[in-house]
N, C-alpha and C positions, 0 to 999 in steps of 0.2 A: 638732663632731667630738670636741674632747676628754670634752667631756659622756657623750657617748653611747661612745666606744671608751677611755676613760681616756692619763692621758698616754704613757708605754710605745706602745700601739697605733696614738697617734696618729704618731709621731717616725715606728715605721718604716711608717706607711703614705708619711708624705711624703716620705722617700727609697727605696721603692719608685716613686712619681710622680718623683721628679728622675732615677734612674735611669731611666725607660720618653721621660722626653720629653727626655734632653741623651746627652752620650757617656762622661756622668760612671758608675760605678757606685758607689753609696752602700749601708753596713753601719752598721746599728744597732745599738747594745746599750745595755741599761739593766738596772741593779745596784740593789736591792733601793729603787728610787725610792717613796717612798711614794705612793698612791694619795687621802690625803688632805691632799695639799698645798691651801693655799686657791688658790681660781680663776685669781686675778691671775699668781701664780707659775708654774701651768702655761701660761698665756697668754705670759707673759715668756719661760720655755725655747723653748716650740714656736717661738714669733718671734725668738728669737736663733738656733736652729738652720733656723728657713728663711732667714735675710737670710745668713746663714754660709753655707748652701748653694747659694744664690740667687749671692756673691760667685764662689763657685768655679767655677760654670757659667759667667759673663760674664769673670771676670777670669785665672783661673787659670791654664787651658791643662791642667788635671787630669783627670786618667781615672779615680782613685778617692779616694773618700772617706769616713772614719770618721766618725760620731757616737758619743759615749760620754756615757753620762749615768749618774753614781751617787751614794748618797748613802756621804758619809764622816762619820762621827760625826755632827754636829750642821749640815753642810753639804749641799749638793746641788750637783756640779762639774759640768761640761758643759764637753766636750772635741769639736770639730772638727776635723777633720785633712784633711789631703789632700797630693797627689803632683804639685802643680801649682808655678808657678814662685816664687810667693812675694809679697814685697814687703820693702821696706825701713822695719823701724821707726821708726827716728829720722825718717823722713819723713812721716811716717803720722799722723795723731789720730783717735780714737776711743775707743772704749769699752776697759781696760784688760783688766778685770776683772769679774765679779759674780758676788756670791756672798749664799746666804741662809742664814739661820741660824737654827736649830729656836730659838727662847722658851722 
């Protein structure tokens, strides 16, 4: 899918799908993402923004939820969000952060 719809096209079809099959509804946006990011990194966004979204439908208790994807300077940020109840940091381990950065 990313192959054939690029990554932009891919993100909001899959929260158009998380929207259609949970009670979440999911909004996409993506700022001037480049379209020739190598493969790996569009692989890594798409699967950080579906376990991201995949969390808010099982854990949440959320009714909506953002994706934001954009590049900043020499970055590419990716922002999830949602209206669901949370969790506690300090209790929590995982991923902090990731971030790439143009060469």
């Amino acid at each position: 899918m990313l192959d054939d719809l690029g990554l932009a096209a891919a993100l909001e079809w899959q929260g158009r799908e998380v929207s259609r099959r949970s009670p979440i509804e999911v909004s996409v946006e993506s700022e001037n993402v480049p379209e020739d990011l190598p493969d790996e990194y569009k692989i890594y966004i798409y699967r950080l923004v579906q376990e991201a979204l995949n969390n808010a439908v099982h854990h949440s208790g959320a009714r909506n939820a953002k994706v934001v994807v954009e590049q900043l300077q020499e970055s590419i940020v990716v922002r999830v969000t949602d209206d669901g109840r949370g969790f506690d940091p300090a209790r929590s381990r995982g991923m902090e952060s990731w971030e790439w950065r143009n060469a």
